[in-house]
C-alpha positions in Angstrom: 79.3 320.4 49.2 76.2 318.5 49.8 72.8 319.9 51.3 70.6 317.9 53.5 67.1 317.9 51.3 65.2 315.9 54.1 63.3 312.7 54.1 63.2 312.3 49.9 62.7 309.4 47.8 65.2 310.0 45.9 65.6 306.5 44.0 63.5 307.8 40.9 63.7 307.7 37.7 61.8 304.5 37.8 60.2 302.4 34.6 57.1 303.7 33.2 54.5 301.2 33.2 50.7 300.4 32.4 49.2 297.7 35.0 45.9 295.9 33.1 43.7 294.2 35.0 40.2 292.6 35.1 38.0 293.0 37.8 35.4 289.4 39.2 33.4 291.1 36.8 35.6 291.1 33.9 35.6 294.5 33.6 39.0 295.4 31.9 41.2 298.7 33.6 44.3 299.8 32.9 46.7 302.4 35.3 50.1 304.1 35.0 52.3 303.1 37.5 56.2 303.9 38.4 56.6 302.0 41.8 57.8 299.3 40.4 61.1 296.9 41.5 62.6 293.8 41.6 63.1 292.1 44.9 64.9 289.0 43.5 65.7 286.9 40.3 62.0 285.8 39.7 60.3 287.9 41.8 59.0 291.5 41.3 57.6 294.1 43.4 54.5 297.1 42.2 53.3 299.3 45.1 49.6 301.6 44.7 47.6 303.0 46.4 44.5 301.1 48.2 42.2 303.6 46.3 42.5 302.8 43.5 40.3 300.6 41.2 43.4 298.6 40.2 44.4 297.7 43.2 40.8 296.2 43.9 40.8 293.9 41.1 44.4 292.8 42.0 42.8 292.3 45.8 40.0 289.9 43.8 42.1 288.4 41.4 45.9 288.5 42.6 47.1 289.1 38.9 47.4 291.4 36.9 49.7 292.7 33.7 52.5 294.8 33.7 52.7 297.0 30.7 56.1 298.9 29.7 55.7 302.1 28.2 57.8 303.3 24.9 57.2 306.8 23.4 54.6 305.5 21.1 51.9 305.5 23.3 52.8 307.4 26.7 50.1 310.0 26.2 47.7 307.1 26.8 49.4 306.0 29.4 49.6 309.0 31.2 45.9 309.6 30.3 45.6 306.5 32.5 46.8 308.1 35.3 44.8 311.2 35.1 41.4 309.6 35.5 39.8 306.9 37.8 38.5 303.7 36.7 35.5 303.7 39.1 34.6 306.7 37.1 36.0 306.7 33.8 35.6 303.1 31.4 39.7 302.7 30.1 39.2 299.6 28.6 39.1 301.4 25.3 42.2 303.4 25.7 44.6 300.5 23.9 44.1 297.3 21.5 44.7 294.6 23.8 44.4 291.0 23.8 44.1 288.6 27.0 47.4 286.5 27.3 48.0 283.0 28.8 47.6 284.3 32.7 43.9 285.7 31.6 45.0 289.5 32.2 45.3 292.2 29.4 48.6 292.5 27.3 48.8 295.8 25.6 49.4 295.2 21.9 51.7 298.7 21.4 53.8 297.8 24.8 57.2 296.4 23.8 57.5 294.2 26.6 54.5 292.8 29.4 54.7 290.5 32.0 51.8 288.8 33.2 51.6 288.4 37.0 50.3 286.5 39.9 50.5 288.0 43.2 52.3 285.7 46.3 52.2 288.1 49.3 50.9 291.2 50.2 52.4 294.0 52.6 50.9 297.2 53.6 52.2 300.1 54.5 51.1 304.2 54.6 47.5 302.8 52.5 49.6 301.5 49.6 49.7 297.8 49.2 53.0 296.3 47.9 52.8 293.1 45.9 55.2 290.7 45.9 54.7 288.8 42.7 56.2 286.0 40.3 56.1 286.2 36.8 53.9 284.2 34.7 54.5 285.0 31.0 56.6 287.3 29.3 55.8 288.6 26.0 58.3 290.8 24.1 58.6 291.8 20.1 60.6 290.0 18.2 63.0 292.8 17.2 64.3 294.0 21.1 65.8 290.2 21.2 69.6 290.2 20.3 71.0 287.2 18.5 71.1 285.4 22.0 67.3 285.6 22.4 68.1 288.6 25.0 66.3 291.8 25.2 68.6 294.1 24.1 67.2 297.7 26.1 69.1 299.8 23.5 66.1 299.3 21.4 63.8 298.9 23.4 63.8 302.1 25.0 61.5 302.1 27.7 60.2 305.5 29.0 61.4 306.3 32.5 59.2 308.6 35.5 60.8 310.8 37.8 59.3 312.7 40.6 59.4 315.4 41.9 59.0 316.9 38.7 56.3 314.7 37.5 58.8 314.3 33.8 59.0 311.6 31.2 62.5 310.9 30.4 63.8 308.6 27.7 66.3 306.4 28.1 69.7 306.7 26.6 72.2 305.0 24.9 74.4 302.2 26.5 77.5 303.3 28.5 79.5 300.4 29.5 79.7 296.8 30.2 78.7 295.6 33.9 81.7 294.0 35.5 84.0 295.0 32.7 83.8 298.5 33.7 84.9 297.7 37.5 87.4 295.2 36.3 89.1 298.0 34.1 88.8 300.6 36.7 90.5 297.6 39.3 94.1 297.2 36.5 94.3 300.6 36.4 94.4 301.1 39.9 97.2 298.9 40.0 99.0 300.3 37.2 
């Protein structure tokens, strides 16, 4: 039997990620953030708070990186969760280089996209930003022989509330459409 929990997001885990951006001043900051989707083929979605200092250098600038998180450095990342950048200077917290879109790629991140925000919604003092990818950057050795990211190495730490856990991610289960197409003959069978 099912029990009504209430009013619950309940679509988490979500991918673990580190936003980098650089203020008018060039001041570098870096954030953990789990609201995070896609919203079509080449468009993505983050959603933060308007307090933070991250989301007033995305306000100045409209870009911004998006850092995935792999178990090699998501004490950092959590770290940059735990402090605010109007108070605390976390431009030190990871080697980092600029990349192509001028915002900071995360050398120990598997996979970043750089970002450039095309609309803006607001809701509940979070702004959601509709954004298109720039530049993706991934290492070499997540590609599979098709120049695809293959996510069975790449491993990217998941965030899941209410608990406020880290989870890892698993190993692959099935093929999408091959799965339902199996499922479909043996229904008939």
């Amino acid at each position: 039997m099912k029990k009504d929990i209430g009013q619950k997001v309940a679509l988490y885990p979500t991918p673990a990620t580190v936003v980098g951006t650089i203020d008018e001043n060039g001041k570098v900051n870096f954030m953990l953030l789990a609201h995070i989707g896609i919203v079509s083929h080449s468009k993505i979605l983050i959603s933060m708070h308007s307090v933070h200092q991250s989301d007033k250098a995305i306000q100045a600038t409209k870009k911004f990186s998006i850092n995935l998180i792999d178990e090699s450095f998501v004490a950092q990342a959590d770290y940059c969760g735990t402090v605010s950048g109007a108070k605390v200077d976390k431009s030190g917290v990871f080697e980092y280089h600029l990349g192509e879109a001028g915002t900071p790629v995360i050398e120990k991140s598997p996979l970043v996209m750089e970002c450039e925000v095309i609309d803006t919604y607001q809701i509940d003092n979070f702004n959601n930003y509709i954004c298109s990818i720039s530049h993706t950057y991934v290492n070499e050795e997540l590609l599979d022989e098709n120049g695809k990211l293959d996510y069975s190495h790449l491993k990217p730490v998941l965030f899941e509330m209410p608990t406020y856990k880290y989870l890892r991610t698993g190993e692959v289960i099935g093929d999408c459409v091959k799965m339902g197409k199996a499922w479909a003959a043996e229904q008939k069978g």
